[in-house]
C-alpha positions in Angstrom: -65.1 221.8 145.4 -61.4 221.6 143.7 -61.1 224.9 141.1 -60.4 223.5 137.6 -56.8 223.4 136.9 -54.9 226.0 134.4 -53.5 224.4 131.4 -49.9 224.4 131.5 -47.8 227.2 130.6 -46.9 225.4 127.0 -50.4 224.4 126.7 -52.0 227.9 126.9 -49.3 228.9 124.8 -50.3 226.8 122.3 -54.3 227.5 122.4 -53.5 231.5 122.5 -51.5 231.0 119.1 -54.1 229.0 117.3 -57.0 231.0 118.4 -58.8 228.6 120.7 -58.2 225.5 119.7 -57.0 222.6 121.4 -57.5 220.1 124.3 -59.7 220.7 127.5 -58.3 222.0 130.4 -57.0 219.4 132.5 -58.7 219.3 136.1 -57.7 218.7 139.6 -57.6 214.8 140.9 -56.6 215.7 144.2 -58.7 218.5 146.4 -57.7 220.2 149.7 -54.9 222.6 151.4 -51.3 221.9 151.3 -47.7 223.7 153.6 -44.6 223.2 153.2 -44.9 220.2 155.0 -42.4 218.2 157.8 -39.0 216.8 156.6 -40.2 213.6 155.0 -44.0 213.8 155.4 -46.5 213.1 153.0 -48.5 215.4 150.9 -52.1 215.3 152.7 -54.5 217.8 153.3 -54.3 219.9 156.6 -56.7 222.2 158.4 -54.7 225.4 160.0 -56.1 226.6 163.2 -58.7 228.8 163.1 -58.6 232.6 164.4 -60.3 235.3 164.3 -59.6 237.9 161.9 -61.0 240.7 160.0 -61.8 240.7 156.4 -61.7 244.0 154.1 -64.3 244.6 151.2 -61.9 245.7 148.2 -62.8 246.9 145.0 -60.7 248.0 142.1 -62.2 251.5 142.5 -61.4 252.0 146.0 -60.2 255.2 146.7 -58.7 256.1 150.0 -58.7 253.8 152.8 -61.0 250.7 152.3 -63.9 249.8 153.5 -63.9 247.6 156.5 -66.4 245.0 156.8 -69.4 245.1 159.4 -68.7 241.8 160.8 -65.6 239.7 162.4 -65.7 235.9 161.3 -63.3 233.1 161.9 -60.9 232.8 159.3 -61.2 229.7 157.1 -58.4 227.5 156.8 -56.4 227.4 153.5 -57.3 225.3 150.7 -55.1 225.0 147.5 -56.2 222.7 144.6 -53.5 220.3 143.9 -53.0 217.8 141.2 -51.8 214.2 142.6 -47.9 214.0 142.4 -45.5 211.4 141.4 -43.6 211.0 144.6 -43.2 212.1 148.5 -40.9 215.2 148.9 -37.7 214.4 150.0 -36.7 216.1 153.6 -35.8 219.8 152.3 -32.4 220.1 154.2 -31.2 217.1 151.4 -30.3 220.0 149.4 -27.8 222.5 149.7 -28.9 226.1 150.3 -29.1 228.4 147.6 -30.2 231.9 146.6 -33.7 231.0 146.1 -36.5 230.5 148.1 -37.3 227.4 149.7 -40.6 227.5 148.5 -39.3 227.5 145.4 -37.5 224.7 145.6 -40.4 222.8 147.3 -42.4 223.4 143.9 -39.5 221.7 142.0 -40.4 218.7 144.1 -43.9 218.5 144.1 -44.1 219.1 140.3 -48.1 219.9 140.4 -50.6 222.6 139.6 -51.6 224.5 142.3 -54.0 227.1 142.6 -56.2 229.3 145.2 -59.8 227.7 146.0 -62.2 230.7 147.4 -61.6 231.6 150.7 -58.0 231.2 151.7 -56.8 233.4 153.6 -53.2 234.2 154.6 -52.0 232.7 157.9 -48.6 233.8 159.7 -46.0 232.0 161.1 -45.3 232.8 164.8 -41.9 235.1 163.4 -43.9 236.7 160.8 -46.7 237.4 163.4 -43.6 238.9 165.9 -42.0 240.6 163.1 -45.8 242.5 162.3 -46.0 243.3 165.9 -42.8 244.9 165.9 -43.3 246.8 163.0 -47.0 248.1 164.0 -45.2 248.8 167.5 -43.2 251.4 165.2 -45.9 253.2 163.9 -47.7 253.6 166.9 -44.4 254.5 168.9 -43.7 257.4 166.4 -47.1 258.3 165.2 -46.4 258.0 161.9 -49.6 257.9 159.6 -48.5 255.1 157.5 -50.1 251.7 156.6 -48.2 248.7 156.2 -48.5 245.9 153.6 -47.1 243.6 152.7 -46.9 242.7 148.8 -46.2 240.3 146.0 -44.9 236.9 146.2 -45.4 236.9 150.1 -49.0 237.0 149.8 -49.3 234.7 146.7 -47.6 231.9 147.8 -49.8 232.7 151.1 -52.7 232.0 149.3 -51.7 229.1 147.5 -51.0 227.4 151.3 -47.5 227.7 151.0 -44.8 229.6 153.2 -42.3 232.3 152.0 -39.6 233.7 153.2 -39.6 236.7 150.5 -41.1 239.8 152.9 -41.7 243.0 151.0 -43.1 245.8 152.7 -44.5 248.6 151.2 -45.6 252.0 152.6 -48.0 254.6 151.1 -46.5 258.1 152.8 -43.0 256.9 153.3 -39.6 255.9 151.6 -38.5 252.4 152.9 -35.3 254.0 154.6 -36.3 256.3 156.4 -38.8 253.8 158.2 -36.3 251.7 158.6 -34.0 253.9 161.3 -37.4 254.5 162.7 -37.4 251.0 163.2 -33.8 250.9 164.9 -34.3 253.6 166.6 -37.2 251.7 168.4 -35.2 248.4 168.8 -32.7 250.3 170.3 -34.7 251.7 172.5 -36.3 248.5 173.8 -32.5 247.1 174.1 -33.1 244.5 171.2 -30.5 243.7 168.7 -30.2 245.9 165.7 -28.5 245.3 161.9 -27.2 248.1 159.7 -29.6 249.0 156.6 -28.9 248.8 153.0 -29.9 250.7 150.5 -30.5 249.7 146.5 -31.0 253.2 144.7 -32.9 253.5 142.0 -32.0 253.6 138.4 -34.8 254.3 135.7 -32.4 253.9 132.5 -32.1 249.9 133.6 -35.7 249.9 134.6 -34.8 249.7 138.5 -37.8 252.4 139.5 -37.7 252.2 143.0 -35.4 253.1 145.9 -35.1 249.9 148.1 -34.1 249.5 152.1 -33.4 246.5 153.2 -32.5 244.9 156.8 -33.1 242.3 158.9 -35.8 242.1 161.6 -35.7 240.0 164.5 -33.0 237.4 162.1 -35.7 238.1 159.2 -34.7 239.6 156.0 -37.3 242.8 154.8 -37.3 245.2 151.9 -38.9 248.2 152.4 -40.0 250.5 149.8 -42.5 253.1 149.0 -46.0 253.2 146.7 -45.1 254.7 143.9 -47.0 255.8 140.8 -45.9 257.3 137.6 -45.5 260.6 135.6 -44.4 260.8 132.2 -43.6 263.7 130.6 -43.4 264.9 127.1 -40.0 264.9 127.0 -38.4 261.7 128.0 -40.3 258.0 128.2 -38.9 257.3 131.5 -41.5 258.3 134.1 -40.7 260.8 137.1 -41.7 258.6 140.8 -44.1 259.9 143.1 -45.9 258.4 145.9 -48.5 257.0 144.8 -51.9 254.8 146.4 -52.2 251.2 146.9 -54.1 251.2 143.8 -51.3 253.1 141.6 -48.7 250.8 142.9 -50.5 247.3 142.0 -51.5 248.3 138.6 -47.7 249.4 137.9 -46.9 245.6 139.3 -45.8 242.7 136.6 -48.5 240.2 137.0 -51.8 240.6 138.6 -50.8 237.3 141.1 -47.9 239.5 142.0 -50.3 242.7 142.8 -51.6 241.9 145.5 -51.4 243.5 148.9 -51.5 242.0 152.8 -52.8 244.9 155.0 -50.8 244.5 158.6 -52.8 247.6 159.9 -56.1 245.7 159.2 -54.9 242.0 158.8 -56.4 241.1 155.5 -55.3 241.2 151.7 -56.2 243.7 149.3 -57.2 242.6 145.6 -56.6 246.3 143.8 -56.2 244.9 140.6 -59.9 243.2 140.5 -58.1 240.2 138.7 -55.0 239.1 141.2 -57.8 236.4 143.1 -59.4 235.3 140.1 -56.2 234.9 138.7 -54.5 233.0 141.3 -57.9 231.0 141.6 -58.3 230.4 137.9 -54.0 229.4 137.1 -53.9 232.3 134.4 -50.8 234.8 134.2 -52.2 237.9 133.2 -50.4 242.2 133.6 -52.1 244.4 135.4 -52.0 247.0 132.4 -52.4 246.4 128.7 -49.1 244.2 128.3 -47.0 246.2 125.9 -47.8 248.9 128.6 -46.3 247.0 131.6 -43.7 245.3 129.7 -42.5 249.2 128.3 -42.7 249.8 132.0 -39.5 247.5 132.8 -39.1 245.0 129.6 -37.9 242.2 132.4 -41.5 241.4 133.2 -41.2 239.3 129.9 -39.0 237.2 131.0 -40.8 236.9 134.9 -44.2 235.9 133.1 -42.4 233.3 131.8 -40.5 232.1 134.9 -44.4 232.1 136.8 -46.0 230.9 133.8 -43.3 227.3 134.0 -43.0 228.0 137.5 -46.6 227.7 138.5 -48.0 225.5 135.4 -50.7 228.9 135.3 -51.4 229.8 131.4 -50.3 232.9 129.9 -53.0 235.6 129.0 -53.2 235.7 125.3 -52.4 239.0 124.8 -48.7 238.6 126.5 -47.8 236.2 123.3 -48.4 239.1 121.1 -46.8 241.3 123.2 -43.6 239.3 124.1 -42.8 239.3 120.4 -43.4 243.6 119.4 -39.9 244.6 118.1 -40.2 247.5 120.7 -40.7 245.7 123.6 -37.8 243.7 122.2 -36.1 246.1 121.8 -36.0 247.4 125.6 -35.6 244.5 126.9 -32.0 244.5 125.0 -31.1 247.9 125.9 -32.8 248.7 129.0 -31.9 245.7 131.3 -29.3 245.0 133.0 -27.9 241.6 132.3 -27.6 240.6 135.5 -31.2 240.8 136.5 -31.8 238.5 132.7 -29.4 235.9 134.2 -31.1 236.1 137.0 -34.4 235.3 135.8 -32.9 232.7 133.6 -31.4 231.5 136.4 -34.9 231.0 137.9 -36.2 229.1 135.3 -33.8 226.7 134.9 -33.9 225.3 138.8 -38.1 225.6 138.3 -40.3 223.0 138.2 -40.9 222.9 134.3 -37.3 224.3 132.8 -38.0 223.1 129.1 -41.9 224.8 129.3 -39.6 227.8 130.4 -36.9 227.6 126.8 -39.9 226.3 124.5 -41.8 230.1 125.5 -38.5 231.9 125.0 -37.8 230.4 121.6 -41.6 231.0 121.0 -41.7 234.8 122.0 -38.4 234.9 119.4 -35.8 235.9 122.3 -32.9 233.3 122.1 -31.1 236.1 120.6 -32.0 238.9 123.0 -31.9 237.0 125.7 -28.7 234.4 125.0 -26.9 235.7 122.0 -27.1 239.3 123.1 -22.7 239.6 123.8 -22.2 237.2 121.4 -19.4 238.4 118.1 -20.6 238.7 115.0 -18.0 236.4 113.6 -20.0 234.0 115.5 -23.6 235.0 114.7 -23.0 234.2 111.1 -22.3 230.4 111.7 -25.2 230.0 113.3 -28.0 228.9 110.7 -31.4 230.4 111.1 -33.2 227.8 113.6 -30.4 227.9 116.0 -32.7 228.6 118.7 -34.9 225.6 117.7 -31.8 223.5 117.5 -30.7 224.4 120.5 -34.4 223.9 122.5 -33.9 219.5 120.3 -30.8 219.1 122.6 -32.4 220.1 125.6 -35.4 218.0 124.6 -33.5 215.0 124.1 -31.9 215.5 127.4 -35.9 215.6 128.9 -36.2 212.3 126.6 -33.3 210.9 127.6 -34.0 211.5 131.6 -37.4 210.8 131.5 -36.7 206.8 130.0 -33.8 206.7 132.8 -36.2 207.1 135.2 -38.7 205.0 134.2 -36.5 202.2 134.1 -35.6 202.9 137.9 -33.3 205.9 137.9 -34.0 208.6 140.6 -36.1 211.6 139.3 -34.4 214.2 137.9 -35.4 216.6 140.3 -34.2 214.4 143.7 -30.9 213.0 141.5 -29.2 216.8 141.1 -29.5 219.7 143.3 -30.8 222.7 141.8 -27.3 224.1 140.8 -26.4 220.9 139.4 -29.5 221.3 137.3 -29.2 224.7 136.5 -25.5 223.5 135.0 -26.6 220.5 132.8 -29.7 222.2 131.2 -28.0 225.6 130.3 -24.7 222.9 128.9 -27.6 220.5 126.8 -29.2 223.8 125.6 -26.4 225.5 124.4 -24.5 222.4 123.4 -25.2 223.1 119.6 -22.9 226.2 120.1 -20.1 224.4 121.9 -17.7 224.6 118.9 -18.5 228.2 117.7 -15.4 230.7 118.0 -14.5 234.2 117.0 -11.4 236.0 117.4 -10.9 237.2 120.7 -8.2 239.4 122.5 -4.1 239.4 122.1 -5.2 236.7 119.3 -6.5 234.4 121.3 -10.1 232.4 120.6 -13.2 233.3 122.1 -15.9 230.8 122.9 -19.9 231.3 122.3 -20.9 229.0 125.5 -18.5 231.2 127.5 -19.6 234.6 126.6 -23.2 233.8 126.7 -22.7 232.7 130.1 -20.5 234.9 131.7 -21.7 238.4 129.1 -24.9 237.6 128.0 -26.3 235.6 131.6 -23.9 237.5 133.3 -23.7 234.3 135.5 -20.8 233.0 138.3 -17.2 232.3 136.6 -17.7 229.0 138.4 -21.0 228.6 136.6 -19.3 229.1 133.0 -16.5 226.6 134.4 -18.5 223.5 134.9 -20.3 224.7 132.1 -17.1 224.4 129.7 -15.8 221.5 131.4 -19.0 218.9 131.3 -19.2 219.9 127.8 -15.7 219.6 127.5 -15.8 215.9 128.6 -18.8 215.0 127.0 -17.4 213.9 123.4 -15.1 211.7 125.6 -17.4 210.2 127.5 -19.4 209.3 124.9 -16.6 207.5 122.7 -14.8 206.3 126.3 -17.7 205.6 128.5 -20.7 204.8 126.4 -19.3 203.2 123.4 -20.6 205.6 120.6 -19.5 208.1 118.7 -17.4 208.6 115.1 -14.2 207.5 116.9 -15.5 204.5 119.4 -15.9 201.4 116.9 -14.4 198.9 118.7 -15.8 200.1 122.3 -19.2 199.6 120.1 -18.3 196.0 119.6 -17.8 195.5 123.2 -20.6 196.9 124.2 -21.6 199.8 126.6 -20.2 199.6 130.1 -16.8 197.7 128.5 -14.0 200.3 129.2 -10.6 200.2 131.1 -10.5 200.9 134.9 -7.9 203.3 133.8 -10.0 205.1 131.2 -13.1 205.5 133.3 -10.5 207.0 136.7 -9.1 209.4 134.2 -11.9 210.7 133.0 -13.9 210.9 136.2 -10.7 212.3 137.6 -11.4 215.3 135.1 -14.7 215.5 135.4 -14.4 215.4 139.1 -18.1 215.5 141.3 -19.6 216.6 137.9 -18.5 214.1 135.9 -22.2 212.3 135.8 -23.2 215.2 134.2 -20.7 215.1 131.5 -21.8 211.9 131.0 -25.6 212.7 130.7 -23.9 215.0 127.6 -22.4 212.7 126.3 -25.4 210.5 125.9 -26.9 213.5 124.4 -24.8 213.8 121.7 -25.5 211.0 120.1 -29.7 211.4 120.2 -30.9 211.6 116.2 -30.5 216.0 115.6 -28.7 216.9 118.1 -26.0 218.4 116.2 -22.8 220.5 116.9 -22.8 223.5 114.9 -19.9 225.1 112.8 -17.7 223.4 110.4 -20.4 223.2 107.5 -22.7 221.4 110.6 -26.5 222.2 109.4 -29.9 221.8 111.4 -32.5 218.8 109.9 -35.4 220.0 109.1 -37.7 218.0 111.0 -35.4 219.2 114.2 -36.8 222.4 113.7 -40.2 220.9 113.2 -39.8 218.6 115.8 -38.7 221.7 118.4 -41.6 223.8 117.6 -44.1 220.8 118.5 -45.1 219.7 122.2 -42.4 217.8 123.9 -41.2 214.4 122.6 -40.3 212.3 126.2 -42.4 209.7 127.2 -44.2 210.8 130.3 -43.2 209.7 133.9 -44.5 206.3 135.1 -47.1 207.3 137.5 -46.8 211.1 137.0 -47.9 213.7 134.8 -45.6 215.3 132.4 -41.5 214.6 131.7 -38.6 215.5 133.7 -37.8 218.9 131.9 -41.7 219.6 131.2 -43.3 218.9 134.5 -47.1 220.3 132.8 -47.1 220.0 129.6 -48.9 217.0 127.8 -45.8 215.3 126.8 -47.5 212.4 125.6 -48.8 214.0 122.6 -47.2 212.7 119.2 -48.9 215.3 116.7 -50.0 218.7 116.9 -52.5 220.4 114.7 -51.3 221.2 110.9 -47.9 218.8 111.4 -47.7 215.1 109.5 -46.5 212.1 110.2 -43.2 212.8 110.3 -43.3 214.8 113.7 -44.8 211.0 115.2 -41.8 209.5 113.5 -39.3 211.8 114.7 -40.8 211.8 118.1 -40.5 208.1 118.0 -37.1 208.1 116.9 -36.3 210.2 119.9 -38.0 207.8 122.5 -36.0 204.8 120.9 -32.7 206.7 121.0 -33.5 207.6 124.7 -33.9 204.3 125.5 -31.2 202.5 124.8 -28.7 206.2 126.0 -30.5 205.8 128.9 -29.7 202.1 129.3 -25.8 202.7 128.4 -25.5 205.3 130.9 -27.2 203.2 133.4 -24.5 200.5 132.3 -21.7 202.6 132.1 -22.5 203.9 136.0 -23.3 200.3 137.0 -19.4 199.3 135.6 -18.4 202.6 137.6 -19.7 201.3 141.0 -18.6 197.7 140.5 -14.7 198.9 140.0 -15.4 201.3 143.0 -14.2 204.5 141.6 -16.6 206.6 143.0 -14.7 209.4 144.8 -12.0 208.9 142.6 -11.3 212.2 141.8 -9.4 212.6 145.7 -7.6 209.8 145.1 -4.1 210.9 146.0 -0.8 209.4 144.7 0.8 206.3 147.0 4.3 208.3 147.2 5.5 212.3 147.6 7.4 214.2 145.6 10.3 213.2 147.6 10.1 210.0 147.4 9.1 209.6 143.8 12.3 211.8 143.3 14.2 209.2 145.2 12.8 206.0 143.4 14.1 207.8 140.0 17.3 209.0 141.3 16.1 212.7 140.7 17.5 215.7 142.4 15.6 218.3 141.7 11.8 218.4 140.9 10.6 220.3 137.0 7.8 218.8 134.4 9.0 215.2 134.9 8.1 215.2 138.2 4.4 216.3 137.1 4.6 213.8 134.6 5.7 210.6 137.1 2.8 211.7 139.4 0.6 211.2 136.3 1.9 207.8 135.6 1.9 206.7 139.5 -1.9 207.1 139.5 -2.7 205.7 136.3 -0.5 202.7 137.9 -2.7 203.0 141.0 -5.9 202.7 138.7 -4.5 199.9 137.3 -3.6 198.5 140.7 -6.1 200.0 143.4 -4.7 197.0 145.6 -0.8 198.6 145.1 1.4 198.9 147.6 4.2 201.7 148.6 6.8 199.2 147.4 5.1 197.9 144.2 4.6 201.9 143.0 8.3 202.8 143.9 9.5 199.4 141.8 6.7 201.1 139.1 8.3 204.1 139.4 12.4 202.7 138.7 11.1 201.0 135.6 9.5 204.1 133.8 11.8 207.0 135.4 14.9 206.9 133.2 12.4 207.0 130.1 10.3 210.2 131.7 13.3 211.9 132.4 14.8 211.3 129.2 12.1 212.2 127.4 12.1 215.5 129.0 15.3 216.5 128.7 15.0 216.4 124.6 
């Protein structure tokens, strides 16, 4: 029988904080086993092929090796509860390849709850089986008196029928580089191809505790390290590494999903922990430790129960809301992590499954400022009003409400529309678009920006990340007055109507706004849902924003699906939450209106896009050369007019996509002498 499903990651949330109260966990509709499955194949239930294997009796109070059970019996195939999805997956190689797993992506896709029924088991793929050969081949070769496993994430997403290509091995009387020359040194020896190994030292003051090796086995990636456990002295906080047992090692591990082991040697997993099964079985993201305990250990894990927590739909373990919010664990996580490994994480969360379940448990747990304002200038932390962080979770809200009534009208899902970059872009741009005017005084006088120092200081993110960042927030205002017909400055493009705008107007912008330019637009339609408001200048937060923000999700809920486009578990379709009035069901409903007709003047304004072909536009190059706009003027040497006569050729070409050579060189002699003149002034 299907295992009840977890309440979503906002939902738990929610029942945690007001001590048990609150709807009944929602349940599985559809039972049975799930892969990753065939490019463009259906979700159904599939039966692996059965083997035999041995199974290990594990107990949280193991000590030394395990116990191995008296009998052999066939392994069962892999079942994994799954809640009935909106649509197919699309073929996986529709997206371009990123830095995440593909599993990961897959999840994004399927948008449902799953979780471990009793008895899965994990079953390799052909290379993992090779690649376990190979490494057991080692051991025996040298006689080493080691026992491989392989842990976390690997084994999880095992368990939940899913593949992974995230290998971690872990050894209990060895560091990770030293067994992997052994393992070179063996490859060499059997004339197989070998790769150079890399080395990530450890650094305790960022909370990086463990030397890692890393290399690649049989054109599979591995990280090797040791079991470690921990001794803390009187003097200093930060504990000294030892080798440790399997047990030590998974009960100094983030989550208890994430604790548990796969035993190569005896080919079965390892549940030291007592809770990782249950866990995974149950949908519930729980530490290992006491939380203020693990999170103390490396203040990160915060921010990782919240990326399982939206990434799985599992609920958070009460006690990790009290803990996320100590002022000491706060504290660490400000001082003791690196930024990179936050942006990462962020990173994560935005291109997962649920992205606004992800921001509403980060503005719960009180971390907008540790985790997005951390670089920011205190010239610029004063202008923003207390609530920021609630402002800032409205605009990304009204870009889920805004999505979700596109799609429902016919628009592609979210999810299948953008890749997971281009997701990653528009979210972190609608989130932080309240900030988008803030400024402080920078270096040799010149203006610093909030957006761009959260992303590039705070996120530590890609410069090309804080570019498109800037830029579709750049366009947005534009698009909304030019494209979409609102706006403070668009009155008579509001007469006309959405979708009435120059051939011209819509090339030059696009042309600005380049392959991102629908998400500029998507902005722009966000700007002018009721709240969403631009700080600075005197610019305050409504109060029923805040209110609004701190209640379940306003977007109406996918046709057919569960959830909305930013919330993929949460109930979405509630209006009012306990101890709120009626004013959060008319705000919400506000919300849903404005959606509605945005979404229909962004339809409308794409629609007008297609039908005057300007898709692409941005490579559209001008009819003549520099040399031969040069001769049309009479010019005889090229400078800023030149720039400025390419400008007006392709406005001209906008205006006349049908143009010839000889109608943009006549062009050309009529507005030359007045560019050139004007220049020369």
């Amino acid at each position: 029988m299907p295992v009840a499903v977890a309440r979503s990651a906002l939902s738990g949330l929610l029942l945690a904080l007001r001590g048990g109260r609150g709807r009944a966990p929602r349940h599985h509709t559809t039972p049975r086993a799930r892969r990753v499955v065939a490019a463009g194949a259906p979700v159904r239930a599939s039966v692996f092929h059965s083997r035999t294997t041995r199974v290990l009796s594990c107990s949280p109070a193991c000590t030394g090796r395990p116990k191995l059970a008296d009998a052999r019996r066939s392994r069962p195939a892999v079942h994994a509860a799954v809640r009935a999805v909106s649509f197919a997956p699309p073929r996986l190689d529709d997206f371009p390849s990123s830095s995440f797993d593909v599993s990961e992506e897959d999840d994004v896709q399927l948008r449902a709850i799953v979780t471990m029924e009793p008895g899965a088991a994990v079953v390799c793929t052909p290379e993992e089986e090779a690649i376990f050969a190979t490494l057991l081949a080692v051991v025996k070769h040298h006689e080493l008196p080691v026992t491989l496993r392989v842990a976390g994430g690997w084994v999880r997403d095992k368990l939940l029928g899913k593949q992974s290509a995230d290998i971690d091995i872990a050894l209990d009387s060895m560091l990770g580089r030293e067994f992997a020359e052994l393992v070179n040194e063996y490859l060499r020896a059997k004339g197989e191809k070998t790769h150079g190994v890399g080395v990530i030292q450890s650094n305790p003051d960022q909370s990086k505790h463990l030397e890692t090796a890393t290399m690649r086995v049989h054109d599979v990636w591995l990280d090797l390290v040791n079991l470690r456990a921990e001794n803390y002295s009187d003097q200093s906080r930060i504990p000294e590494m030892t080798f440790g047992s399997a047990t030590d090692d998974a009960f100094r591990r983030d989550l208890t999903i994430n604790s548990l082991f796969y035993n190569i040697n005896l080919r079965c997993v390892e549940d030291f922990t007592g809770a990782g099964l249950e866990d995974l079985q149950k949908g519930i993201v729980r530490t290992p430790l006491p939380p203020r305990t693990t999170f103390l250990d490396d203040p990160l894990r915060i921010l990782r129960a919240v990326r399982f927590a939206s990434r799985f739909g599992f609920s958070l373990d009460p006690s990790i809301v009290h803990a996320a919010t100590d002022a000491e664990v706060q504290t660490a996580l400000r001082t003791k992590v690196s930024r990179e490994r936050v942006g990462k994480e962020v990173s994560g969360m935005l291109r997962g499954p649920s992205p606004g379940d992800a921001l509403t448990l980060l503005c719960r747990f009180e971390l907008f400022t540790v985790v997005f304002a951390h670089s920011v200038h205190a010239d610029a932390l004063v202008q923003m009003p207390e609530g920021t962080a609630w402002g800032c979770l409205h605009a990304a809200r009204s870009l889920d409400a805004l999505l979700a009534a596109h799609t429902n009208a016919g628009g592609a899902p979210f999810a299948k529309a953008f890749s997971g970059e281009e997701r990653e872009w528009l979210l972190l741009a609608a989130f932080l678009l309240p900030l988008s005017a803030l400024s402080f005084p920078g270096k040799k006088n010149k203006l610093g920006f909030v957006v761009d120092t959260v992303v590039k200081e705070a996120l530590k993110l890609r410069v090309k990340d804080a570019d498109v960042v800037n830029l579709i927030l750049g366009l947005a205002e534009e698009m909304r007055g030019g494209l979409l017909g609102c706006g403070p400055h668009s009155a008579d493009q509001l007469e006309r109507g959405s979708g009435s705008f120059s051939r011209v107007e819509a090339g030059k912008l696009m042309r600005r706004g380049k392959e991102h330019w629908r998400l500029a637009l998507l902005l722009g339609a966000v700007l002018e849902m009721p709240g969403v408001a631009v700080l600075g200048d005197g610019a305050e937060l409504a109060p029923w924003v805040v209110e609004s923000a701190q209640a379940p999700p306003v977007a109406e809920p996918l046709v057919g699906g569960h959830g909305s486009p930013l919330h993929a578990f949460s109930e979405s379709n509630v209006t009012q939450v306990e101890g709120s009035g009626s004013s959060d069901a008319a705000a919400a409903a506000r919300v849903r209106a404005s959606a509605t007709l945005m979404a229909a003047r962004v339809r409308a304004a794409e629609d007008t896009i297609l039908a005057m072909q300007l898709d692409q536009v941005w490579e559209l190059k001008p009819l003549l050369n520099g040399q031969a706009v040069m001769r049309a003027v009479g010019m005889e040497k090229g400078g800023p007019a030149l720039g400025k006569l390419n400008e007006q050729l392709v406005e001209w070409q906008l205006e006349h996509p049908a143009g010839t050579e000889e109608d943009a060189t006549a062009f050309l002699r009529v507005v030359g002498p007045g560019v050139m003149a004007a220049n020369q002034r």
